[in-house]
N, C-alpha and C positions, 0 to 999 in steps of 0.2 A: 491730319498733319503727319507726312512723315519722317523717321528720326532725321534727318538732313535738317527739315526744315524748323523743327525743336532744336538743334544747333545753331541753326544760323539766323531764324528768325524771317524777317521779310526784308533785311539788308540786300543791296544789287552788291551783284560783285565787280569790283570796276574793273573789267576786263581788257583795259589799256594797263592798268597796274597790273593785273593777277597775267599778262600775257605779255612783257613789254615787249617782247622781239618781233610780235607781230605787227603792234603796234609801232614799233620805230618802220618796219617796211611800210605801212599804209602811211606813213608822215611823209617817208622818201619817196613813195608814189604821189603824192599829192605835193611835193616839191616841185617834183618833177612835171606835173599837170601843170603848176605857177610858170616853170620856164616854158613848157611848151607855149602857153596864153602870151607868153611876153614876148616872144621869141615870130608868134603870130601877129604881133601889132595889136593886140588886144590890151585893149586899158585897163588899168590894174581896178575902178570902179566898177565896168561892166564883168571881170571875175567874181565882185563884192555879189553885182546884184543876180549872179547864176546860185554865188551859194545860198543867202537869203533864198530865192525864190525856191529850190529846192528843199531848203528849210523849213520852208511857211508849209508845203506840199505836206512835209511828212511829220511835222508836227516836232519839230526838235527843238526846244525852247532852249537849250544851251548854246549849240549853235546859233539860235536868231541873234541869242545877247553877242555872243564872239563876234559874229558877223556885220551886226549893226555898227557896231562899234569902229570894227575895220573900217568900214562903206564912209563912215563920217569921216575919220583920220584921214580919210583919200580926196576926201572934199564933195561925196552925195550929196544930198540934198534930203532933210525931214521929209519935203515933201514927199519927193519923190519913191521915197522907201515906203513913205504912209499909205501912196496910192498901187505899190509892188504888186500887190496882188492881184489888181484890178488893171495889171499893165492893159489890157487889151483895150478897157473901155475908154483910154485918157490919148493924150499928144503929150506926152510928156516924155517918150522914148526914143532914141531914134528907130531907125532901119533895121539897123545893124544888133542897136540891142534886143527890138522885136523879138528879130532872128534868134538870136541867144537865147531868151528867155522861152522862146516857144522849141526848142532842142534841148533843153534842160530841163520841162517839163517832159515832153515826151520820153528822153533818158530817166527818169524817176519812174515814169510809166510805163515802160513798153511792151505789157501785154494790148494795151488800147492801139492795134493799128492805123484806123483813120488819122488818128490824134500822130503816132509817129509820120505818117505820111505828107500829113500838113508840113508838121513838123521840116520839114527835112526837104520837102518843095523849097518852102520858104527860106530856108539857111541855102539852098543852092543855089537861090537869085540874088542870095545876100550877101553870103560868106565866101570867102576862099576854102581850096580842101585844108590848108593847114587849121582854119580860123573854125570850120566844123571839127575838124580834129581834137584842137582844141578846147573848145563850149564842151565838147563829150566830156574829155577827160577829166574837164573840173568838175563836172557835173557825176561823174563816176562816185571820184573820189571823196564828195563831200554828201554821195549818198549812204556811203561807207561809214562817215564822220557821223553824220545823224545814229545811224543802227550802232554804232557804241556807245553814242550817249544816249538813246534811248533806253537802249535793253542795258547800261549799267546805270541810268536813272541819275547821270552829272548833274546837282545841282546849280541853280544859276543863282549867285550869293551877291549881297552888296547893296546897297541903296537903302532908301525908304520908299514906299510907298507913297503917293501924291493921294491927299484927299481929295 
């Protein structure tokens, strides 16, 4: 251990606090992503389920709670968030969300070429250029949002537990 870490311990440093200015730019980036999506005719559900899906990828258990949470307020569906992950194997999506969810994966990924190339086939038989434009950008920005809350370890508070 060394002295750093005999001060500080294994506490994260929340690096939205310990840095706000950066952080208030990645908020006005990711504002900015929501007008683009809205701005595209993109439904404010189908933003829900890029950042979830994004979320589930990279394992960010603070955003999944923010997230879910949003997706319901909009009018999702349990189901359909239950079966998010496994969107490929269900009919429960459209087309259009398909498209989304497979350029939002591929944007979380994109050293995996085949997987972008699908990708991105598929949103060009799907999407408009604004509507890929925008899948990217939210899918940018809330890959951004996972890697703060990840590496500053944001707790997800509140509830009980179900036996």
């Amino acid at each position: 251990m060394n002295g750093t870490d005999a001060v500080h311990g294994d506490k994260r440093v929340y690096i939205d606090k310990q840095s706000p200015q950066a952080y208030r730019a990645l908020a006005a980036t990711a504002e900015a992503a929501r007008t683009v999506a809205a701005e595209a005719g993109l439904d404010r559900t189908l933003v829900e389920l890029v950042n979830l899906r994004v979320s589930q990828i990279n394992g960010c258990a603070y955003c999944l709670d923010v997230h879910t949470r949003a997706a319901l307020r909009e009018g999702e569906t349990t189901r359909r968030l239950g079966v998010l992950a496994a969107w490929r194997d269900t009919e429960l999506f459209t087309d259009q969300e398909r498209a989304a969810l497979a350029l939002a994966e591929a944007t979380t990924s994109p050293a995996d070429a085949p997987l972008q190339e699908d990708a991105y086939a598929l949103a060009r038989r799907t999407l408009s250029d604004a509507e890929i434009s925008a899948v990217i950008w939210v899918a940018v920005t809330i890959n951004a949002f996972n890697r703060v809350s990840i590496m500053s370890k944001h707790p997800v508070r509140g509830g009980v537990p179900r036996q």
